[in-house]
Each structure stands twice: as C-alpha cells, then as structure tokens.
Jmol script that loads the backbone (N, CA, C; Angstrom):
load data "model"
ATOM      1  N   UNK A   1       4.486  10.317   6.081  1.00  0.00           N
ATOM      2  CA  UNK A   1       4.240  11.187   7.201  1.00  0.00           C
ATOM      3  C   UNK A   1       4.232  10.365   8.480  1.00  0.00           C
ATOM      4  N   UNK A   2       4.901  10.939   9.410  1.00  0.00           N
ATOM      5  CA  UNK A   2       4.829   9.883  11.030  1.00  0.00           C
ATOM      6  C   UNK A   2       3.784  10.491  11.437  1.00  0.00           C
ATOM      7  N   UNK A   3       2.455  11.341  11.207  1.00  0.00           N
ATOM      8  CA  UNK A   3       1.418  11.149  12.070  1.00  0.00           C
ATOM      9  C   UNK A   3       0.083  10.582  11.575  1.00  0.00           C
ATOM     10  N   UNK A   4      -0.197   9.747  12.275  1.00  0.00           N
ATOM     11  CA  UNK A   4      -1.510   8.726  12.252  1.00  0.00           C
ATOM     12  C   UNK A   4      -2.653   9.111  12.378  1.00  0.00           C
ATOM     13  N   UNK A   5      -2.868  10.515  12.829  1.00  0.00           N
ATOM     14  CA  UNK A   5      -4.122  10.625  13.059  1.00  0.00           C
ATOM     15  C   UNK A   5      -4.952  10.817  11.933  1.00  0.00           C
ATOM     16  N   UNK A   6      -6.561  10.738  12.269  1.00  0.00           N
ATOM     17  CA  UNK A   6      -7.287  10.559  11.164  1.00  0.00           C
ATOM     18  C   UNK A   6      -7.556  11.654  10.556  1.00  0.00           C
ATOM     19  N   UNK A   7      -7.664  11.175   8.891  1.00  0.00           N
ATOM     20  CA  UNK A   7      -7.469  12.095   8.160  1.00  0.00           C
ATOM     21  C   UNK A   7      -6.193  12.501   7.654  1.00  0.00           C
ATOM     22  N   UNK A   8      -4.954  12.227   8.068  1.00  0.00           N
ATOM     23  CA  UNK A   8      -3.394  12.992   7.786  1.00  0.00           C
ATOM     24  C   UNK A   8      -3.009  11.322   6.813  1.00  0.00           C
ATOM     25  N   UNK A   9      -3.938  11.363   5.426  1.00  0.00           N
ATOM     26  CA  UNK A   9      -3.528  10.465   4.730  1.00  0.00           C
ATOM     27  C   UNK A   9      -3.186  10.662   3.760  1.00  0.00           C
ATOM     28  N   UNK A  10      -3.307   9.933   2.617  1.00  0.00           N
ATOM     29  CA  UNK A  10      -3.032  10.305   1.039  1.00  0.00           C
ATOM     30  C   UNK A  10      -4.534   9.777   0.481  1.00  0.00           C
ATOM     31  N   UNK A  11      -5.580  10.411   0.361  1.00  0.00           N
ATOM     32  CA  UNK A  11      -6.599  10.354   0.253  1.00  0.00           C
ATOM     33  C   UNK A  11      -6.935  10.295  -0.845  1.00  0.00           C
ATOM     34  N   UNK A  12      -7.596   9.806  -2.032  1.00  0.00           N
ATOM     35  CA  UNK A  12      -7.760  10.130  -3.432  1.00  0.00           C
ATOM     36  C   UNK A  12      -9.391   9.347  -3.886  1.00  0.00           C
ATOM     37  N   UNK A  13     -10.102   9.945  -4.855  1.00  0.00           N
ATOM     38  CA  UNK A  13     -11.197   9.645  -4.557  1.00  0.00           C
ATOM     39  C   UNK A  13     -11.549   8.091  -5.456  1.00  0.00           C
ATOM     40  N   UNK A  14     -12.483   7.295  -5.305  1.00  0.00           N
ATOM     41  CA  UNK A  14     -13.006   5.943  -5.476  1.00  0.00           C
ATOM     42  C   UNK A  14     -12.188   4.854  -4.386  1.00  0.00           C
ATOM     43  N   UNK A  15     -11.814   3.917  -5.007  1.00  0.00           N
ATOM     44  CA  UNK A  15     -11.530   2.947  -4.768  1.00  0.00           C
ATOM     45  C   UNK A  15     -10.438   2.385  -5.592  1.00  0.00           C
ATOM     46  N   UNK A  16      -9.515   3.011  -6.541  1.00  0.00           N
ATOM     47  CA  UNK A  16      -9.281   1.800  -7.222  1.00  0.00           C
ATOM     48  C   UNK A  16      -8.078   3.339  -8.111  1.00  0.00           C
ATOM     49  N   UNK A  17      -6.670   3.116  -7.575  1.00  0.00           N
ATOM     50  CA  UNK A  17      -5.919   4.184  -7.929  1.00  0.00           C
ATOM     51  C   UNK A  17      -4.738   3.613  -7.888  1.00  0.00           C
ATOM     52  N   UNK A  18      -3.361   4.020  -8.287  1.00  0.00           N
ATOM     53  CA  UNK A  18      -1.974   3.845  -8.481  1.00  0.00           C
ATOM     54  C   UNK A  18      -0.611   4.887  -8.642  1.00  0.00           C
ATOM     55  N   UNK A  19       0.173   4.984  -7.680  1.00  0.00           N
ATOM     56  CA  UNK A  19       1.335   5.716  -7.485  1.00  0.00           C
ATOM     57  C   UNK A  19       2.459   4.930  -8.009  1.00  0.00           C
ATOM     58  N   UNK A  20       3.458   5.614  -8.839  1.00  0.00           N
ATOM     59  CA  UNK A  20       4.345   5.421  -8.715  1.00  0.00           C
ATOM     60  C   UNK A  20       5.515   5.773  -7.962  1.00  0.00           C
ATOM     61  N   UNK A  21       6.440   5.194  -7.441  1.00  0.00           N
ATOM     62  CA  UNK A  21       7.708   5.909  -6.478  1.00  0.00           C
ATOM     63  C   UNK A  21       8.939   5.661  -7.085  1.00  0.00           C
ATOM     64  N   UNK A  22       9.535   6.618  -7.028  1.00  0.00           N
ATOM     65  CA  UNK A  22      10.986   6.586  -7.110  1.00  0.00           C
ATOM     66  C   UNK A  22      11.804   6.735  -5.895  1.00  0.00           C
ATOM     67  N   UNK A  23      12.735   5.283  -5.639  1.00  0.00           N
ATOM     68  CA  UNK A  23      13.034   4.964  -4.501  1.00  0.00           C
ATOM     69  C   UNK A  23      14.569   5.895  -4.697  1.00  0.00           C
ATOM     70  N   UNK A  24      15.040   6.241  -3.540  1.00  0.00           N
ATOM     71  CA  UNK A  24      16.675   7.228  -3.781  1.00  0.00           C
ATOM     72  C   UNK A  24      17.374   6.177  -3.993  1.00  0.00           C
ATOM     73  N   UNK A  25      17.489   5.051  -4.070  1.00  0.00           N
ATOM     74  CA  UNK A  25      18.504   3.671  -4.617  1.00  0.00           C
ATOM     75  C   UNK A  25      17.685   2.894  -4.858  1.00  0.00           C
ATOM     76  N   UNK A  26      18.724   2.068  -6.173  1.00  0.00           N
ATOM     77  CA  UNK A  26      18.017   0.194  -6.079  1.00  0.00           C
ATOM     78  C   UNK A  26      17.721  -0.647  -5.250  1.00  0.00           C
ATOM     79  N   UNK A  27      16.721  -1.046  -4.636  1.00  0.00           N
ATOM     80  CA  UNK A  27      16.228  -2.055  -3.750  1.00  0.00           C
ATOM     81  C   UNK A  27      15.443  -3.131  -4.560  1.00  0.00           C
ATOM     82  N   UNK A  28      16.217  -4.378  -3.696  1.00  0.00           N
ATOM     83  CA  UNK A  28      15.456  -5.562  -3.926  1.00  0.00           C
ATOM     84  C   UNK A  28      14.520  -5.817  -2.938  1.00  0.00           C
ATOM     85  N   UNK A  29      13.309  -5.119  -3.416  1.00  0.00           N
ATOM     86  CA  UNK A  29      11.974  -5.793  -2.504  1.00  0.00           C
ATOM     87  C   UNK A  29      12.103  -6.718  -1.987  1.00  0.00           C
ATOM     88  N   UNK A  30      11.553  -6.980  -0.849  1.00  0.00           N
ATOM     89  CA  UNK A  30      11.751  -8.051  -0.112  1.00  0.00           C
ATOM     90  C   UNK A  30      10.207  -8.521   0.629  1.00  0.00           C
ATOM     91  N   UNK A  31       9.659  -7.152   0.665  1.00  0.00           N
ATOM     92  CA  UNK A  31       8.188  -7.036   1.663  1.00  0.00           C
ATOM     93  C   UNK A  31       7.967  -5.775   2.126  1.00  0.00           C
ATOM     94  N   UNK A  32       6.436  -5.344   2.209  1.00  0.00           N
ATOM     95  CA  UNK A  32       5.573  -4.640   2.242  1.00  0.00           C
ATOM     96  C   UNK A  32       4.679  -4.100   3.456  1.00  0.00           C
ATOM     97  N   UNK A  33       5.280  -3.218   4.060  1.00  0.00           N
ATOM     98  CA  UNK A  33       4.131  -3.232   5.645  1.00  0.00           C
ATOM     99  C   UNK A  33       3.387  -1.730   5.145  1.00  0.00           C
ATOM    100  N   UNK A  34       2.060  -2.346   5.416  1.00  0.00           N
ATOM    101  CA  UNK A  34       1.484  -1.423   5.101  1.00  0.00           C
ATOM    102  C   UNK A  34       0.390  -0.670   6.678  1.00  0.00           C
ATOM    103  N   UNK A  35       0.117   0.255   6.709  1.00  0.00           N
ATOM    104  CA  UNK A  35      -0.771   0.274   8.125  1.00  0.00           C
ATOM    105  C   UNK A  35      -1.462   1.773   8.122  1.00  0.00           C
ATOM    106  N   UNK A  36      -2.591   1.400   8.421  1.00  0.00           N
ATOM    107  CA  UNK A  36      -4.081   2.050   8.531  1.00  0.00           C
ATOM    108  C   UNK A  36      -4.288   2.471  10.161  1.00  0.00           C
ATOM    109  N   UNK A  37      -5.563   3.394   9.983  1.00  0.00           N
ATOM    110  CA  UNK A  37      -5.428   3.522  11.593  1.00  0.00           C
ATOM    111  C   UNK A  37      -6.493   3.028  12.532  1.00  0.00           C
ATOM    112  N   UNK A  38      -6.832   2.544  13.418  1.00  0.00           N
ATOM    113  CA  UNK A  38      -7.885   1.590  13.755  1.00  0.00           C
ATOM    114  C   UNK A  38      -8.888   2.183  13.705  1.00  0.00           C
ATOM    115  N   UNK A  39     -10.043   1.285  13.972  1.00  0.00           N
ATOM    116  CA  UNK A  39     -11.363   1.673  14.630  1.00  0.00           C
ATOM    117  C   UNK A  39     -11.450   2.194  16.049  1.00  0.00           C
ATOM    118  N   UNK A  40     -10.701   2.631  16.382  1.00  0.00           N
ATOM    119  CA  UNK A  40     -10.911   2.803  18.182  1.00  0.00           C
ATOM    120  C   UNK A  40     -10.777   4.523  17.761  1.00  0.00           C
ATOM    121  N   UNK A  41      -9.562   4.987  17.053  1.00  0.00           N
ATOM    122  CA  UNK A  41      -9.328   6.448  16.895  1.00  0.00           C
ATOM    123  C   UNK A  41     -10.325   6.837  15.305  1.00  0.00           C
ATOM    124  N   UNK A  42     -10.487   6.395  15.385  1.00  0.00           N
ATOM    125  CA  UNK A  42     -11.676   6.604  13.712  1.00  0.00           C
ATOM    126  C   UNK A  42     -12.945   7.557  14.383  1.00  0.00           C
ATOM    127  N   UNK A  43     -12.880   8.282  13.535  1.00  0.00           N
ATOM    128  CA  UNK A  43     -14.469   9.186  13.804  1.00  0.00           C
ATOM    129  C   UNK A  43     -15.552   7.786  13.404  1.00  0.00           C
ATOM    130  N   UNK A  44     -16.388   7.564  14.442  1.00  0.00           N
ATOM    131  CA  UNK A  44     -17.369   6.518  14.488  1.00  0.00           C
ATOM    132  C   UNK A  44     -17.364   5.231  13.995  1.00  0.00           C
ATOM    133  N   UNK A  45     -15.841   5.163  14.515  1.00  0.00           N
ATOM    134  CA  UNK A  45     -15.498   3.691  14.532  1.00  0.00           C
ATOM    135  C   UNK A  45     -15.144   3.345  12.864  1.00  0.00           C
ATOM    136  N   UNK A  46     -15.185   4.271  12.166  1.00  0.00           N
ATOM    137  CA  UNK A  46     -15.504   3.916  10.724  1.00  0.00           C
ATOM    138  C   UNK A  46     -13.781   3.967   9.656  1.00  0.00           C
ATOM    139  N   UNK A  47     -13.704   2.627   9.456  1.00  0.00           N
ATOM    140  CA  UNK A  47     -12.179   2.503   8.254  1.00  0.00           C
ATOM    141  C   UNK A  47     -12.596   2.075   7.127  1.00  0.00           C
ATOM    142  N   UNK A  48     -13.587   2.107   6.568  1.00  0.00           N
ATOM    143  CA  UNK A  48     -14.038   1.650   5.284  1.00  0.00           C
ATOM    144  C   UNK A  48     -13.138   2.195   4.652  1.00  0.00           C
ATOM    145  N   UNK A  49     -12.812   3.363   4.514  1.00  0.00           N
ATOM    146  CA  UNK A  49     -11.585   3.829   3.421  1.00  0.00           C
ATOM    147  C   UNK A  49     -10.204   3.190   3.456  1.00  0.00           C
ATOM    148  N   UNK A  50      -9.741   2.045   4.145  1.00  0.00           N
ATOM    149  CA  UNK A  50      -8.961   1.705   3.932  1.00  0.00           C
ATOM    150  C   UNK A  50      -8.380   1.099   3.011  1.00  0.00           C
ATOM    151  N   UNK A  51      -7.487   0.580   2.315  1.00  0.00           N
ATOM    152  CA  UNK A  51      -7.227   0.024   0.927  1.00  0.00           C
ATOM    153  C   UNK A  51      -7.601  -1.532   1.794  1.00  0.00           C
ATOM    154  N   UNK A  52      -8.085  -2.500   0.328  1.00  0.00           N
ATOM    155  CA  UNK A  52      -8.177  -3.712   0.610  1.00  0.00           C
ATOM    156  C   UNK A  52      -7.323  -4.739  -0.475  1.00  0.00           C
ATOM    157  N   UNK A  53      -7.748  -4.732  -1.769  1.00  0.00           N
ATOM    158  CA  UNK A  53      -6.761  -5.127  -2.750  1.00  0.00           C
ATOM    159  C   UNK A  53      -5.789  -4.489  -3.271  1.00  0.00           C
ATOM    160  N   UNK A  54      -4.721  -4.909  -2.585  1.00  0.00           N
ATOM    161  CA  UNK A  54      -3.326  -4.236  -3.099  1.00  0.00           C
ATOM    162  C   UNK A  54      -2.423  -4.982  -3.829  1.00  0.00           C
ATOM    163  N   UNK A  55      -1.460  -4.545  -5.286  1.00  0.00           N
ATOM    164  CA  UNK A  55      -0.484  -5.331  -5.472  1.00  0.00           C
ATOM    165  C   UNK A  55       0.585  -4.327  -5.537  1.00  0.00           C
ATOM    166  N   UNK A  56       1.871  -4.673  -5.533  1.00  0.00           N
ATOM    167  CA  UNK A  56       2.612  -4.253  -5.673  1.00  0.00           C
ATOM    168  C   UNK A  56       4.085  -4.362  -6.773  1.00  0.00           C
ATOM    169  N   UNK A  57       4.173  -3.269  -7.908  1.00  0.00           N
ATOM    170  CA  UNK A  57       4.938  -4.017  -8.823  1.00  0.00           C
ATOM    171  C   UNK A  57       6.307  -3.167  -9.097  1.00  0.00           C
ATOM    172  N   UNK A  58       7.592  -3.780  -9.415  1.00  0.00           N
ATOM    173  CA  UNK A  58       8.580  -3.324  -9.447  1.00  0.00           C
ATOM    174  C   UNK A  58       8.739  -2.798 -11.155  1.00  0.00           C
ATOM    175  N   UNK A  59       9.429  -1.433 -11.661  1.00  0.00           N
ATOM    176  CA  UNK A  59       9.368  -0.995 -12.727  1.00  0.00           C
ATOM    177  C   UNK A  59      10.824  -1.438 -13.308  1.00  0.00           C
ATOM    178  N   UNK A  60      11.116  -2.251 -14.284  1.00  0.00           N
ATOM    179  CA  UNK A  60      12.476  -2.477 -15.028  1.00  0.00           C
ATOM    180  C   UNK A  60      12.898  -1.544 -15.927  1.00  0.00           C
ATOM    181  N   UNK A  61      13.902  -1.339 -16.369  1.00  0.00           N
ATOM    182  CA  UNK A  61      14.677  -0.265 -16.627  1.00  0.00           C
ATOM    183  C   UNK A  61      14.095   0.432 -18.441  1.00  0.00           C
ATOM    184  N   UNK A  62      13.274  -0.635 -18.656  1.00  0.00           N
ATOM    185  CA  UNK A  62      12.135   0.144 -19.999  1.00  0.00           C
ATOM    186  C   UNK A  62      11.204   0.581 -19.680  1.00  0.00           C
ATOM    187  N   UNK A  63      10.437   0.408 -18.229  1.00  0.00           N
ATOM    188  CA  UNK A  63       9.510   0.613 -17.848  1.00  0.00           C
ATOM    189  C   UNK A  63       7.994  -0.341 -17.783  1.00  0.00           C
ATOM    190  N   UNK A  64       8.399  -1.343 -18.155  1.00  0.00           N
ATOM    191  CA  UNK A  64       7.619  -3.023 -18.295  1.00  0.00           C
ATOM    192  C   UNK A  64       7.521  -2.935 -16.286  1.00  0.00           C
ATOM    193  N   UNK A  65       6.244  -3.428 -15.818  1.00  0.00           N
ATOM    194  CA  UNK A  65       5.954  -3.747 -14.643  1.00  0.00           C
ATOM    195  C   UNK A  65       6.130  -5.371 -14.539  1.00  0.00           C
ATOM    196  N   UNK A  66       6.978  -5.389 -13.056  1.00  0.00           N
ATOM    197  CA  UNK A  66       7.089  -7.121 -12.858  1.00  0.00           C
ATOM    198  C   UNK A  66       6.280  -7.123 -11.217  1.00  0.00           C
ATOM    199  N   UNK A  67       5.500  -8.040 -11.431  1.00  0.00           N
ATOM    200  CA  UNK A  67       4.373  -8.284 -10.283  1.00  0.00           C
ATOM    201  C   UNK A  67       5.555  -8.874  -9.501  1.00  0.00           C
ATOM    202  N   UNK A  68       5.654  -8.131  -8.187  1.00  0.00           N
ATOM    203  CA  UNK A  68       6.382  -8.495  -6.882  1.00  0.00           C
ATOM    204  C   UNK A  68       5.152  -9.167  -5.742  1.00  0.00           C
ATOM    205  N   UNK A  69       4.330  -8.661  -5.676  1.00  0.00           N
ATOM    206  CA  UNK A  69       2.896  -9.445  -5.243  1.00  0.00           C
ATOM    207  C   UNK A  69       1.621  -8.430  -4.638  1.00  0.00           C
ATOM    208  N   UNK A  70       0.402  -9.587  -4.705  1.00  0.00           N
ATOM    209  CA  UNK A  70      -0.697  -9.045  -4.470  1.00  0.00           C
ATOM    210  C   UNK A  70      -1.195  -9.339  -3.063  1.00  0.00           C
ATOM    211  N   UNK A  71      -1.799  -8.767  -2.471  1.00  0.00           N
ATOM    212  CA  UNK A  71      -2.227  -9.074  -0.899  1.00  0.00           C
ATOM    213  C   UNK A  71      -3.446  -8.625  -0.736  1.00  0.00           C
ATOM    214  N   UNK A  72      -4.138  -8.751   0.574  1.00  0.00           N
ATOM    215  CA  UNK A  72      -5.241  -8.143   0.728  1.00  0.00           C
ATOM    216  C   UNK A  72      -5.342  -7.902   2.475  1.00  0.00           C
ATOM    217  N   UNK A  73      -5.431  -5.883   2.523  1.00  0.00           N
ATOM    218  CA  UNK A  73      -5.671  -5.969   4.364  1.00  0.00           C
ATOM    219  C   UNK A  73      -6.526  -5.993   4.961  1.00  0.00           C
ATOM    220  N   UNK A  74      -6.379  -6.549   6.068  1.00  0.00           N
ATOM    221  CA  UNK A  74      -7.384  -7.073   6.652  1.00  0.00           C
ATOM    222  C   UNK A  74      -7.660  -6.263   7.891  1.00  0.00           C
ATOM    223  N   UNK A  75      -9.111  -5.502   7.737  1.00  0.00           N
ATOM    224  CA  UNK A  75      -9.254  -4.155   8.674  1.00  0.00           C
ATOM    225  C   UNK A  75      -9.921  -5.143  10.237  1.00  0.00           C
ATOM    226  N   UNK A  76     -10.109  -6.505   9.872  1.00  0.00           N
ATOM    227  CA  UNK A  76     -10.162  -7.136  11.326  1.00  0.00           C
ATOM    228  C   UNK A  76      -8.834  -7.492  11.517  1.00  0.00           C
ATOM    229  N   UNK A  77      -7.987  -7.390  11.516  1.00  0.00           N
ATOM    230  CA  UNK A  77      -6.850  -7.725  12.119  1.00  0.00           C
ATOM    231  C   UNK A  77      -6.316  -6.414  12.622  1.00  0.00           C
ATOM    232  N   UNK A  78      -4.349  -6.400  12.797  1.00  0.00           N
ATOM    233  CA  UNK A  78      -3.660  -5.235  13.051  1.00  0.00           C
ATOM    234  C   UNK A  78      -3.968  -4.131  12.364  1.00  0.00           C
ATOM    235  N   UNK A  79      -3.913  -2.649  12.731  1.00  0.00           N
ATOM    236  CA  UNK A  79      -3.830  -1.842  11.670  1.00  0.00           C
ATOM    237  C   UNK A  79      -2.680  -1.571  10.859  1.00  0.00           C
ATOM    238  N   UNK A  80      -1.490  -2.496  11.497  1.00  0.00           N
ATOM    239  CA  UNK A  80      -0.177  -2.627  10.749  1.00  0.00           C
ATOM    240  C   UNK A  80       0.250  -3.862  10.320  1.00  0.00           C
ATOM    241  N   UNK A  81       0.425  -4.171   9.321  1.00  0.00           N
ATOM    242  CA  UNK A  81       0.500  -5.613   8.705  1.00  0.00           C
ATOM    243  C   UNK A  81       1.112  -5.914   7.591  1.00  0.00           C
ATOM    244  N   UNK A  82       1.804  -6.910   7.999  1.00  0.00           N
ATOM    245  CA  UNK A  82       3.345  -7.184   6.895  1.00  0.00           C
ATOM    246  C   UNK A  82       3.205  -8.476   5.928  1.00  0.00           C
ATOM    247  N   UNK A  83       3.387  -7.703   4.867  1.00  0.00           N
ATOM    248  CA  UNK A  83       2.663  -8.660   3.518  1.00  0.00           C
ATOM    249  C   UNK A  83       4.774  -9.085   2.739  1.00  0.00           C
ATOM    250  N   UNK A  84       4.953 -10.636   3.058  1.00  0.00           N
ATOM    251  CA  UNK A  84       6.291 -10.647   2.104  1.00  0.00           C
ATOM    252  C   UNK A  84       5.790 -10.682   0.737  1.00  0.00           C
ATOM    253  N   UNK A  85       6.964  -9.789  -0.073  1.00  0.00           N
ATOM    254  CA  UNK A  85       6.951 -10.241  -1.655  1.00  0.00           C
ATOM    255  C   UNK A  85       7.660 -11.091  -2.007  1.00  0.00           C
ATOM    256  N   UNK A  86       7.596 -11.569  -3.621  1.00  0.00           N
ATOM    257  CA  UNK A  86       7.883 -12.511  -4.379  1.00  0.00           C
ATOM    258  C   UNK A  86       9.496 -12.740  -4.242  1.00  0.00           C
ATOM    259  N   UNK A  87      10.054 -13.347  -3.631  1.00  0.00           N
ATOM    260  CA  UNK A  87      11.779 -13.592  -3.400  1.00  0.00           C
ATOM    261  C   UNK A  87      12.733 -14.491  -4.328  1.00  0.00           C
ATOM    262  N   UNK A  88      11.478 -14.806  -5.672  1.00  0.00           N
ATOM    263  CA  UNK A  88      12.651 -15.681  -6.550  1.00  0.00           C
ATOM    264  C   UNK A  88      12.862 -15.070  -7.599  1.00  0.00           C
ATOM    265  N   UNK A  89      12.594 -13.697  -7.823  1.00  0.00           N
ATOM    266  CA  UNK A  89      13.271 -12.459  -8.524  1.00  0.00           C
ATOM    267  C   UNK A  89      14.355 -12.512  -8.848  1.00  0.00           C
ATOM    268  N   UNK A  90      15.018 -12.445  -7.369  1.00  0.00           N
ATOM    269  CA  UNK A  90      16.325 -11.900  -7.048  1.00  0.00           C
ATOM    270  C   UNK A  90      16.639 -10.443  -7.925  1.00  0.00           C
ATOM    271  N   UNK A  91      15.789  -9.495  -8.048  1.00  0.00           N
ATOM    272  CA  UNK A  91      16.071  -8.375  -9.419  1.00  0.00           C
ATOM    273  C   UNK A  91      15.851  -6.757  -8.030  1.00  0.00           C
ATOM    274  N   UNK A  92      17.032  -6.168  -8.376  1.00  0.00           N
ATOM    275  CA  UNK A  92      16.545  -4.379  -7.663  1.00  0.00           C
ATOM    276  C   UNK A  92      15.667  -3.638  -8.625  1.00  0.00           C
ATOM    277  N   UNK A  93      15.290  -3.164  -8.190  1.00  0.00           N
ATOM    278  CA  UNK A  93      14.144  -1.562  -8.934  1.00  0.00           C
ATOM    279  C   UNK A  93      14.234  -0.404  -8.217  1.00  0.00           C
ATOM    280  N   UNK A  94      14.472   0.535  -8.805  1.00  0.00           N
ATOM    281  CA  UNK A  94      14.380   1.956  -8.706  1.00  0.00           C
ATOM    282  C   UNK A  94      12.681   2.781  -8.853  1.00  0.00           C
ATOM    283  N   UNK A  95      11.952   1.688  -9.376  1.00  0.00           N
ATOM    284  CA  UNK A  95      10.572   2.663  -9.281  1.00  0.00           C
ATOM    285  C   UNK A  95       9.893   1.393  -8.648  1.00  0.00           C
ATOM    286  N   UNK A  96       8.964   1.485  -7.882  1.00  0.00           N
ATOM    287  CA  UNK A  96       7.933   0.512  -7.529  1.00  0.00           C
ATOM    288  C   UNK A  96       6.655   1.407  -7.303  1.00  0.00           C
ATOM    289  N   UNK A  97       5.297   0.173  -8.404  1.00  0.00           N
ATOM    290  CA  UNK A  97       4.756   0.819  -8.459  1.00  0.00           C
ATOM    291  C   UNK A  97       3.318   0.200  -7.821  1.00  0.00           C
ATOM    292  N   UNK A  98       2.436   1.037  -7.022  1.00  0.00           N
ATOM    293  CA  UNK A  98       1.555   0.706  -5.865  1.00  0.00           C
ATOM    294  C   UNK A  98      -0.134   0.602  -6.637  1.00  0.00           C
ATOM    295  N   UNK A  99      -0.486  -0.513  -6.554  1.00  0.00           N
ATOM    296  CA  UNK A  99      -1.658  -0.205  -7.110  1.00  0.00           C
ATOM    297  C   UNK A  99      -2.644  -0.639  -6.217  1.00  0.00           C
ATOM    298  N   UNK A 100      -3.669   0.578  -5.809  1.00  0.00           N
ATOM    299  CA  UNK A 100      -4.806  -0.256  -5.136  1.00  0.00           C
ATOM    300  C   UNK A 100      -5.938  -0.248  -5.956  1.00  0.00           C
ATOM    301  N   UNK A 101      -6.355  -1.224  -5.473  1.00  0.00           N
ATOM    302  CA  UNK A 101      -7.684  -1.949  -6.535  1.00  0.00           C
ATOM    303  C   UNK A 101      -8.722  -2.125  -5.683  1.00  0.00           C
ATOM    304  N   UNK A 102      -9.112  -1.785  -4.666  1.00  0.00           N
ATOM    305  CA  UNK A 102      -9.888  -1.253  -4.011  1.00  0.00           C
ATOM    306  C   UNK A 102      -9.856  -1.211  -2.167  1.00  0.00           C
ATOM    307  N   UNK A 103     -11.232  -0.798  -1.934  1.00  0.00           N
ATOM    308  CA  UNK A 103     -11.184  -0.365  -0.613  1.00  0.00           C
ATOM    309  C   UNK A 103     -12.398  -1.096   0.500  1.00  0.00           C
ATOM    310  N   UNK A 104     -12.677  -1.295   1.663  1.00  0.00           N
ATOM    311  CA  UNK A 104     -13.354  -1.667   2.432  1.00  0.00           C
ATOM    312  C   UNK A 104     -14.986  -0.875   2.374  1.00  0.00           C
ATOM    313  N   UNK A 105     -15.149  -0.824   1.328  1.00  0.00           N
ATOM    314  CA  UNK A 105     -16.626  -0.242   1.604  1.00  0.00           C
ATOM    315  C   UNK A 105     -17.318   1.699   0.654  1.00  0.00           C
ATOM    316  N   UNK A 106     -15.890   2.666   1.529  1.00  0.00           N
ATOM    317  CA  UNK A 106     -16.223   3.866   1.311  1.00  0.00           C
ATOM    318  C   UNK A 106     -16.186   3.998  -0.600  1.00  0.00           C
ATOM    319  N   UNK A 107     -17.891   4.531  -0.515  1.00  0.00           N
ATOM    320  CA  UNK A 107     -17.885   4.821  -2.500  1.00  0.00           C
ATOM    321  C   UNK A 107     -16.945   6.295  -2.605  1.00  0.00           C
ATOM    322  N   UNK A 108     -16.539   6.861  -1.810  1.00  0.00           N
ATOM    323  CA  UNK A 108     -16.307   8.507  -2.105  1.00  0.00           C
ATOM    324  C   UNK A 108     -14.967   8.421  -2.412  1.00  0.00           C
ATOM    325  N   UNK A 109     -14.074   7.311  -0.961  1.00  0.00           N
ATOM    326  CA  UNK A 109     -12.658   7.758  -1.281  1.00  0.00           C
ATOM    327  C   UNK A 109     -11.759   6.829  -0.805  1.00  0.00           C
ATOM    328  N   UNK A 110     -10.602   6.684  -0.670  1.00  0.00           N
ATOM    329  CA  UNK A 110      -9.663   5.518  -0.139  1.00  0.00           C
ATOM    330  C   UNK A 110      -8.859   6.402   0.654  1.00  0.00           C
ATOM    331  N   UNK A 111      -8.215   5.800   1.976  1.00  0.00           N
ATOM    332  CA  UNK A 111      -7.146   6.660   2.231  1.00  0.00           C
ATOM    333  C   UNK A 111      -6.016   5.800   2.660  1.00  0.00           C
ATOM    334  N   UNK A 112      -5.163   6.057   1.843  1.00  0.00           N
ATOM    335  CA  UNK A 112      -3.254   5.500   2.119  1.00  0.00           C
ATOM    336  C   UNK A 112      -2.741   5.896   3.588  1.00  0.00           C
ATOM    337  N   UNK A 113      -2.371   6.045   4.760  1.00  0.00           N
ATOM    338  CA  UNK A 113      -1.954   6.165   6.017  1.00  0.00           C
ATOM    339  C   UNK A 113      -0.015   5.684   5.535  1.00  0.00           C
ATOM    340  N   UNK A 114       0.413   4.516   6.072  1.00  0.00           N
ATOM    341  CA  UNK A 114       1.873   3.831   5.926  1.00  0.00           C
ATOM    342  C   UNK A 114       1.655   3.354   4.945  1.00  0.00           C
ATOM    343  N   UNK A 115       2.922   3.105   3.741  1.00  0.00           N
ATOM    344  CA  UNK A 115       3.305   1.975   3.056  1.00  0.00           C
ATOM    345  C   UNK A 115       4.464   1.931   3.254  1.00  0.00           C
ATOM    346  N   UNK A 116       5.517   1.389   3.401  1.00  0.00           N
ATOM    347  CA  UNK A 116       7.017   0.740   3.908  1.00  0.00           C
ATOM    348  C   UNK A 116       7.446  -0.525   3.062  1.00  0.00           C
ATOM    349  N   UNK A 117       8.529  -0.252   2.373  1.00  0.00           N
ATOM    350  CA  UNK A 117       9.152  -0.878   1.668  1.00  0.00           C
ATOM    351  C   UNK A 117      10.536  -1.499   2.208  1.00  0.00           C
ATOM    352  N   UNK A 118      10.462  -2.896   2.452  1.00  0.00           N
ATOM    353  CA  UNK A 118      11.760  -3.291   2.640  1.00  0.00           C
ATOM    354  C   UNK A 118      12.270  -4.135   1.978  1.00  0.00           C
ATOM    355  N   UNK A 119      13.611  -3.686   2.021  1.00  0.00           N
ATOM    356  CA  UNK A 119      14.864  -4.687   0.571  1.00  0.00           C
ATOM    357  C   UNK A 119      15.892  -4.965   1.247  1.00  0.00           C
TER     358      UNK A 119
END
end "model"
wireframe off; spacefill off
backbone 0.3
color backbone group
C-alpha cells in the first residue's frame, strides 16, 4: 500500500509471525528495504509495534527455505532502512518467505508498513 499513515498496515497479533509471497517472476534477491512510520506521526509518539528481528528466506523449487539473511530495525534510526542480502547464492526464487521474530516492545501486535524487495 503507498499510504503511511498510522494504522494502514498489515497488522497481526504478538510478535513473532511469517508471510509467504509469490513474486510475478524469478528474482535474485539482492536486498531488503523495509520502512515503518516514525515517532513524530505516531499516536503518542509510540512504534513499539514495529518489527525488530527479521529474516528473510528464499523458497526452492521443493519448497526447502534458503536463509537470504537476518537483520534487525532499528526504530532509532530512519523509518526506512536498507538491509543487503546474502549475494554468494547467485540462485532466483519465485516465493520469498518473511519471517518476523519479533517486535519493539507492543505485547498485543506487530505492524508491517513497507517491505521492498530488490533483485
């Protein structure tokens, strides 16, 4: 979704959840921008729901996951922030699959804003 404002996320409840995607072509991952929306537009300053441990893994054609890489965002920094993946692959995937493993604080819920995939 292109709008940022708060709340217009992919919201799901705990901390600790996983999507799979099916990309419309093979892409060779390359890197990961992911982006949240600050503390300045946050109802009371508050991003705890943001994801914090993220990895990201590419699905091979049996369905075996290959770790492309793990990162972690950092809600003191940008709210947009570009994590490279693993580049001695050299392998495309058609599914990549998103796992967050947790979040900045909130027990109720996490919320997804951008993830952006580039190959």
């Amino acid at each position: 979704q292109p709008d940022l404002a708060p709340g217009k996320c992919w919201a799901f409840p705990g901390s600790n959840e996983r999507v799979v995607i099916h990309l419309p072509a093979w892409i060779w991952p390359t890197a990961v921008t992911l982006q949240h929306i600050s503390k300045m537009v946050s109802p009371e300053n508050d991003i705890s729901s943001s994801p914090k441990g993220i990895s990201i893994s590419g699905l091979d054609d049996e369905g075996a996951e290959v770790l492309l890489g793990a990162f972690q965002f950092d809600i003191e920094k940008d709210p947009m922030q570009f994590f490279p993946l693993k580049d001695e692959l050299h392998k495309a995937f058609q599914y990549i699959k998103v796992n967050i493993q947790s979040n900045w604080g909130n027990k109720e819920y996490t919320c997804l804003y951008h993830l952006k995939l580039h190959g």
